[in-house]
C-alpha positions as semicolon CSV with decimal commas, in nm:
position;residue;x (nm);y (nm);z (nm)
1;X;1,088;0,110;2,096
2;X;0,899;-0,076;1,816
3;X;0,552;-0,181;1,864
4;X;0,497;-0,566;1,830
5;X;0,215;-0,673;1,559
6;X;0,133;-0,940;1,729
7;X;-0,266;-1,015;1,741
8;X;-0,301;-0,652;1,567
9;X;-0,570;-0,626;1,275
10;X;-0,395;-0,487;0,947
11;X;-0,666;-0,401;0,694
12;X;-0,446;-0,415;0,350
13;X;-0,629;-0,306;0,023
14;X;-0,520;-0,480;-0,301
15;X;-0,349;-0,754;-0,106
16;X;-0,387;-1,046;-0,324
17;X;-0,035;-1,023;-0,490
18;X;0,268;-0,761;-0,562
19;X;0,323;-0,502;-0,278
20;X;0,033;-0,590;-0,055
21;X;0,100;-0,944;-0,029
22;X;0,451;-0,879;0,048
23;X;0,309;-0,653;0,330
24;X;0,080;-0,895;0,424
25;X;0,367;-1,172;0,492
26;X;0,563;-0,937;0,639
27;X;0,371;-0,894;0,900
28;X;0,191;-1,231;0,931
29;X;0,565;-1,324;1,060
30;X;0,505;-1,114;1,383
31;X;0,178;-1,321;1,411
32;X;-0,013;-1,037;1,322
33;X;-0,432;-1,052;1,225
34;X;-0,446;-0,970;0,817
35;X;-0,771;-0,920;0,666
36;X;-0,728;-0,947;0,286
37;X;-0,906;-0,651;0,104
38;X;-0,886;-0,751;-0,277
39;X;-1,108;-0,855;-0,569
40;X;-0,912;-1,172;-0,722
41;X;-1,109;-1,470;-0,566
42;X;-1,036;-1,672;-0,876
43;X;-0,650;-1,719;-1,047
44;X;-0,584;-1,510;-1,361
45;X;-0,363;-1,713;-1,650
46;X;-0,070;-1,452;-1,621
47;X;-0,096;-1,287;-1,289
48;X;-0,103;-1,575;-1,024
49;X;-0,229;-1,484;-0,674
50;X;-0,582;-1,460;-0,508
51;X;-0,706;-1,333;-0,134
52;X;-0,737;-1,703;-0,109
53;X;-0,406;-1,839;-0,170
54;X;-0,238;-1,569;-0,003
55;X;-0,434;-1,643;0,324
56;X;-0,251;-1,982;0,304
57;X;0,092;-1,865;0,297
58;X;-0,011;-1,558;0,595
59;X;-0,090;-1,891;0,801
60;X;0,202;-2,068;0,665
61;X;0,425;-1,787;0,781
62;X;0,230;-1,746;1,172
63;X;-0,049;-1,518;1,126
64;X;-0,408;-1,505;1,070
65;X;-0,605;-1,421;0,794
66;X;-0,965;-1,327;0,652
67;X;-0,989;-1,306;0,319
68;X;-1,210;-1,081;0,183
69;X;-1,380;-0,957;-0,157
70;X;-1,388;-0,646;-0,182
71;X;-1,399;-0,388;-0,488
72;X;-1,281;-0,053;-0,347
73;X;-1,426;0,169;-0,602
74;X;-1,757;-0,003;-0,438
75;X;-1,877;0,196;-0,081
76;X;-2,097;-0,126;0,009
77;X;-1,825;-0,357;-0,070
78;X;-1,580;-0,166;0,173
79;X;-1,851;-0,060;0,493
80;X;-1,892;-0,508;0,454
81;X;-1,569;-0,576;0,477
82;X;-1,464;-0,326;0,742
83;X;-1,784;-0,396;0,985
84;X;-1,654;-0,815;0,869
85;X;-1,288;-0,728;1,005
86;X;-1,453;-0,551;1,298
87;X;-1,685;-0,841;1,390
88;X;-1,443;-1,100;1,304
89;X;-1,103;-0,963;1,507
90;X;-1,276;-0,708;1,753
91;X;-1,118;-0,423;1,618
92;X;-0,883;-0,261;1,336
93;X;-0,543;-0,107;1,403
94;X;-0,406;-0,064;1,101
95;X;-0,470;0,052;0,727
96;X;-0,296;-0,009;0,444
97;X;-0,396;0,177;0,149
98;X;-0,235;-0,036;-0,116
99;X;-0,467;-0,062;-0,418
100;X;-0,413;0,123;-0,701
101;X;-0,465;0,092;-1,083
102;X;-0,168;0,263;-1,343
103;X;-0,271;0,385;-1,675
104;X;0,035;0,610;-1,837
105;X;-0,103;0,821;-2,103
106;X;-0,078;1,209;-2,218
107;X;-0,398;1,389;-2,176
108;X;-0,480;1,329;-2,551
109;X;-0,480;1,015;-2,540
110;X;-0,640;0,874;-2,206
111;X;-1,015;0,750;-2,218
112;X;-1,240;0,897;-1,970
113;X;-1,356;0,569;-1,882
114;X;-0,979;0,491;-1,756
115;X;-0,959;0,825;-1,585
116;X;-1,246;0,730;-1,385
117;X;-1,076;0,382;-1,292
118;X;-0,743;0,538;-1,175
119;X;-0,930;0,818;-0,957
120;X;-1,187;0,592;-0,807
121;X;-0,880;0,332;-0,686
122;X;-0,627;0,593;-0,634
123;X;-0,766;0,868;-0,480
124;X;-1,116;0,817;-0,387
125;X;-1,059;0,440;-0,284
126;X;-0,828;0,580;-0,018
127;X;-1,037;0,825;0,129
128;X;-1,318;0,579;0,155
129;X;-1,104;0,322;0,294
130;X;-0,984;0,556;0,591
131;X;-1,321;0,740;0,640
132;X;-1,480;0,381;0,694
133;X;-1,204;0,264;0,894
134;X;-1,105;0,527;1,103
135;X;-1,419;0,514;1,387
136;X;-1,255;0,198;1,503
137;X;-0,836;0,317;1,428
138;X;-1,019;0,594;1,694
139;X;-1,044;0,323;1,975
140;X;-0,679;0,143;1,873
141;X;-0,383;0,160;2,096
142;X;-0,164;0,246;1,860
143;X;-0,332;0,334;1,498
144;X;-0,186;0,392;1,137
145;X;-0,272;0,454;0,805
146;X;-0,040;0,386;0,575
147;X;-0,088;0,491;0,193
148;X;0,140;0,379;-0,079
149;X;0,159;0,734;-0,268
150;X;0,455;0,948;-0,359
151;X;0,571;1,228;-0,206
152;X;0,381;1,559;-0,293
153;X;0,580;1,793;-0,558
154;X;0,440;2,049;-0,743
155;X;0,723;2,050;-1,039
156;X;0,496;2,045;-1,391
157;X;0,764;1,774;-1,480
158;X;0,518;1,516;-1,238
159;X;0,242;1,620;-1,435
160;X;0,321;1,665;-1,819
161;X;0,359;1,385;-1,893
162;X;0,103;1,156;-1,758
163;X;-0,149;1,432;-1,594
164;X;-0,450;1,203;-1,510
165;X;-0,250;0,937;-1,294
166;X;-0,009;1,188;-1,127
167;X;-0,363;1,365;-1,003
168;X;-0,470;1,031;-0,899
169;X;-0,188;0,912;-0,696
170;X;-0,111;1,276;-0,562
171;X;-0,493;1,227;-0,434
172;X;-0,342;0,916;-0,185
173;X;-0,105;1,169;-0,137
174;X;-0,306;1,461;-0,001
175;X;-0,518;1,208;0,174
176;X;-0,191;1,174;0,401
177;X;-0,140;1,525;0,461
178;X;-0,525;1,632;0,578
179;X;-0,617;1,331;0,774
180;X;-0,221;1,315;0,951
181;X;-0,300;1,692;1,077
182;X;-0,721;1,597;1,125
183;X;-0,663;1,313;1,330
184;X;-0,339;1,406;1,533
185;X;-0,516;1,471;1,816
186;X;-0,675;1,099;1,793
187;X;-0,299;0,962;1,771
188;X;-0,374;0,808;1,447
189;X;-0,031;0,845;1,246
190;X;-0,105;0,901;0,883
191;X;0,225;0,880;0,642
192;X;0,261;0,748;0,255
193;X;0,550;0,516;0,148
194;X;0,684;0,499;-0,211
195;X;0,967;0,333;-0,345
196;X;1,288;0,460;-0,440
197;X;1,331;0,247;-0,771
198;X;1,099;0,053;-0,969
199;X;0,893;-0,245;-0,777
200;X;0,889;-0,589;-0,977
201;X;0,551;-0,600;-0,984
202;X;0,264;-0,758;-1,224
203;X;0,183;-0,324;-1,308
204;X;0,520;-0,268;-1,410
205;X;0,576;-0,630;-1,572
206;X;0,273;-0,527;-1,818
207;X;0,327;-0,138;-1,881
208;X;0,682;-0,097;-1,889
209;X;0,971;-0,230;-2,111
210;X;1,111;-0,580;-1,967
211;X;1,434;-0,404;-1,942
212;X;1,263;-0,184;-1,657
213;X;1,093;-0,466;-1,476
214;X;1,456;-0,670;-1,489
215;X;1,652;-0,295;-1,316
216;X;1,385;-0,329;-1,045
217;X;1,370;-0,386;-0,647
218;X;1,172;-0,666;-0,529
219;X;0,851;-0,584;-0,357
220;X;0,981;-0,750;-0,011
221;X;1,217;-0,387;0,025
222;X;0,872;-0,202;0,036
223;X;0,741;-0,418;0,248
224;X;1,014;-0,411;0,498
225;X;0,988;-0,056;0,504
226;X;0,598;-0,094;0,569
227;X;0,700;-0,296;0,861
228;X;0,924;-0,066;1,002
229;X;0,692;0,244;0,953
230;X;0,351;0,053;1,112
231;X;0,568;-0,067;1,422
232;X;0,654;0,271;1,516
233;X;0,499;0,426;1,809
234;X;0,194;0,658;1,640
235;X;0,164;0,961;1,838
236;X;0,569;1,017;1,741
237;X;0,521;1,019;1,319
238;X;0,251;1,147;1,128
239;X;0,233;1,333;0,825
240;X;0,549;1,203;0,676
241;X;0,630;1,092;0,289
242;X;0,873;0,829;0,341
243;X;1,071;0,667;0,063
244;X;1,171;0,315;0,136
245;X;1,537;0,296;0,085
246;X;1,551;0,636;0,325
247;X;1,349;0,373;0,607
248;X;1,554;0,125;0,604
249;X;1,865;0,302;0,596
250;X;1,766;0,492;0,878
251;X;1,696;0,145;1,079
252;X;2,069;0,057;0,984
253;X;2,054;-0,133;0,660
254;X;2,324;-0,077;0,391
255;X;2,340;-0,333;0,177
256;X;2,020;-0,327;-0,065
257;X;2,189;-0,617;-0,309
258;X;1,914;-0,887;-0,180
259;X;1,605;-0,671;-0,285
260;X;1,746;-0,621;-0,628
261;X;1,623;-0,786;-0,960
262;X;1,914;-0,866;-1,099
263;X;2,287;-0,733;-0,858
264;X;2,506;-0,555;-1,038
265;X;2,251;-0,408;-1,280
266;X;2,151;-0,009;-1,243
267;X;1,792;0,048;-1,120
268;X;1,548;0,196;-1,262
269;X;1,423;0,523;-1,030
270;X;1,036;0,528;-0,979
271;X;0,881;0,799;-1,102
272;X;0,792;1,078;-0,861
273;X;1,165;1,022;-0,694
């Protein structure tokens, strides 16, 4: 039986537009408690969104949300916010490890300074997130972490051709296989979603061919999936890379035509798939 997320405190990373704020409506519909983990507090000429205006529409749609600013690269930034969701809602149930920062380059031809930004949101952003947050997912009735990372695969063809971000999202990724077997025993579930296809989002709008962007899913096919994963009874599914087509097949859907871009045109697999 799914688990309502009613009055539960979701803890979503990078939620101020694309997949997170999807999430983050999502689950404000069950009347669930979102707190709003992102650093746009002001509206940037091209990418519209902020923690601020998507608190609005989380209260338009029934839940409740704090809006946060939070850097994750940033340990103080995180401890405030988490110890701010803790004081604010009594407790967290939920983590969603959404940031992340893309930066698709050979190994020539990536800056240090960029490899530093993709492993401190990727990779070490997550483990800080769920380090901070798990004392308290400890004392939940029914506690996840869920990271948005793709399934682990060892094949060089994941890695030759853009080494330094396939390390840093494979680092989400092996944050979901320690901490689901570390924290079994607490009946914290610990899994990683990733899309099928390409998500329409602002990262793939900017660093991919438009033709890409128009053969993508919506972000609202991730976020169902999210939904479905988070509802699930913890102690029964940990440890599991789940793509999001494969979730929401399995919960009986079949026709995918209202997540896509544009019907009738091929998608565009996501890379890692």
């Amino acid at each position: 039986m799914p688990v309502s997320l009613k009055d539960k405190v979701i803890f979503i990373t990078g939620a101020s537009r694309g997949i997170g704020r999807e999430i983050a409506l999502r689950c404000a519909r069950d009347g669930a408690k979102i707190v709003l983990a992102a650093k746009t507090t002001e509206a940037h000429p091209s990418l519209p969104g902020t923690i601020f205006s998507v608190a609005k529409e989380i209260e338009a749609a029934g839940g409740i949300a704090l809006p946060l600013h939070v850097d994750v690269r940033k340990d103080e930034m995180v401890q405030e916010a988490v110890a701010t969701a803790v004081s604010t809602f009594g407790g967290i149930d939920i983590l969603i490890n959404n940031a992340s920062a893309i930066f698709i380059a050979p190994t020539l031809q990536i800056p240090m300074k960029k490899f530093d930004l993709i492993m401190s949101v990727n990779a070490r952003a997550t483990f800080l997130c769920s380090q901070t947050c798990l004392p308290h997912l400890q004392k939940s009735a029914n506690p996840h972490i869920l990271n948005l990372s793709p399934p682990l695969n060892m094949q060089a063809k994941w890695f030759k051709n853009h080494l330094a971000y396939t390390m840093s999202k494979y680092g989400m990724s092996m944050c979901t296989l320690g901490m689901a077997e570390e924290f079994k025993d607490f009946g914290i579930s610990v899994n990683s979603l990733w899309p099928k296809t390409t998500i329409a989002t602002a990262a793939i709008e900017v660093n991919f061919p438009k033709g890409v962007y128009d053969a993508s899913r919506k972000p609202s096919i991730v976020a169902d999936a999210a939904h479905a994963i988070i509802s699930e009874e913890s102690r029964k599914s940990t440890g599991n890379f789940y793509i999001d087509e494969d979730v929401l097949r399995a919960k009986g859907v079949n026709n995918f035509d209202e997540y896509a871009m544009n019907a009738g045109l091929p998608l565009c697999p996501d890379a890692f798939v």
